[in-house]
C-alpha positions as CSV (number, residue, x, y, z in Angstrom):
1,X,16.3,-33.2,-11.0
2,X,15.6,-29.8,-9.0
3,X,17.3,-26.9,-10.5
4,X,19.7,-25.1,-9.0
5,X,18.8,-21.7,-7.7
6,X,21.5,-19.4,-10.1
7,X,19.9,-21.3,-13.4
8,X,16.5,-20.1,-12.0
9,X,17.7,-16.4,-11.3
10,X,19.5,-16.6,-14.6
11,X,16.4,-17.6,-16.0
12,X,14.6,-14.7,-14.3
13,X,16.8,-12.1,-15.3
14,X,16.5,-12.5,-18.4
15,X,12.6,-11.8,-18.6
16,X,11.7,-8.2,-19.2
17,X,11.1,-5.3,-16.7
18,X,7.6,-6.1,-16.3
19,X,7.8,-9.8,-15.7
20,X,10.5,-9.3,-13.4
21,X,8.5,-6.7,-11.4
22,X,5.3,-9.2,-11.6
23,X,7.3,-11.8,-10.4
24,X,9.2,-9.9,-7.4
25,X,5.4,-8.5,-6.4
26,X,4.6,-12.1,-6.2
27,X,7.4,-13.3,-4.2
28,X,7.1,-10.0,-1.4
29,X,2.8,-10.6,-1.0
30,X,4.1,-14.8,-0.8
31,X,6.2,-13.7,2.2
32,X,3.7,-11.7,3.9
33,X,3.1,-13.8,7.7
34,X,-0.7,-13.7,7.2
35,X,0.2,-14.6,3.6
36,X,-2.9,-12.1,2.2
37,X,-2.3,-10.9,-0.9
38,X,-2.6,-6.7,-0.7
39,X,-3.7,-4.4,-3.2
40,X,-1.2,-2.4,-6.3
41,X,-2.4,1.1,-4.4
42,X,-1.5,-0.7,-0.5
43,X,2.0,-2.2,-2.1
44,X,2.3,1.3,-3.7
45,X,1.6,3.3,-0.4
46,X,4.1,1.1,1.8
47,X,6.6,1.6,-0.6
48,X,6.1,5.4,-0.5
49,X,6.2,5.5,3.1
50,X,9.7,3.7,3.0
51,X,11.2,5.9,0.2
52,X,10.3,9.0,2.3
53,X,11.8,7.5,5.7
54,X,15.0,7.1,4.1
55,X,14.8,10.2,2.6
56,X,14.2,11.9,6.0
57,X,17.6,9.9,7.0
58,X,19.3,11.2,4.0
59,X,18.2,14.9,4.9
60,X,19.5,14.0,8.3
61,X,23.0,12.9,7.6
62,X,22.0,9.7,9.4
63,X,23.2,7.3,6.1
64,X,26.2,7.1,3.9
65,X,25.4,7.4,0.4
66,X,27.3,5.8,-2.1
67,X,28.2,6.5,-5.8
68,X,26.8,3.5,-7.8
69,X,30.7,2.8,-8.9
70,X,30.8,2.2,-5.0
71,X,27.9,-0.2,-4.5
72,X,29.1,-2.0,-7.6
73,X,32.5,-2.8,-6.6
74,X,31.0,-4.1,-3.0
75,X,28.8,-6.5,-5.0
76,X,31.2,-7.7,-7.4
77,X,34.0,-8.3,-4.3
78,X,31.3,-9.9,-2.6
79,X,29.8,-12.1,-5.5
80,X,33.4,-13.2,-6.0
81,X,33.5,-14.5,-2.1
């Protein structure tokens, strides 16, 4: 029998940081369209490009930020949905 998706994020949550971050790496390159595995320094670049975009919108008043009491409630009201 195929196991439900919430047994096998329970299961993943409850690896440690490092598996969890191997595993996640894995899963973003598996959805790349060409589906060609990039390097720790390209995977490391893109993501600093993205962290400084959103920080230009943040500088710019252009997103809400929220307090992480904030996002928390919205996840729990929506995980109860």
């Amino acid at each position: 029998m195929a196991r439900s998706i919430n047994d096998i994020e329970k299961d993943l949550l409850a690896l440690s940081r490092e598996d969890r971050a191997r595993i996640a790496l894995d899963l973003i390159r598996s959805l790349d369209k060409d589906n060609e595995p990039i390097s720790r320094l390209e995977w490391e670049a893109t993501w600093t490009e993205e962290a400084n975009r959103r920080l230009e919108e943040i500088e710019r008043g252009e997103v809400e930020l929220l307090s992480h009491e904030e996002v928390m409630a919205t996840l729990r009201s929506a995980l109860r949905n």
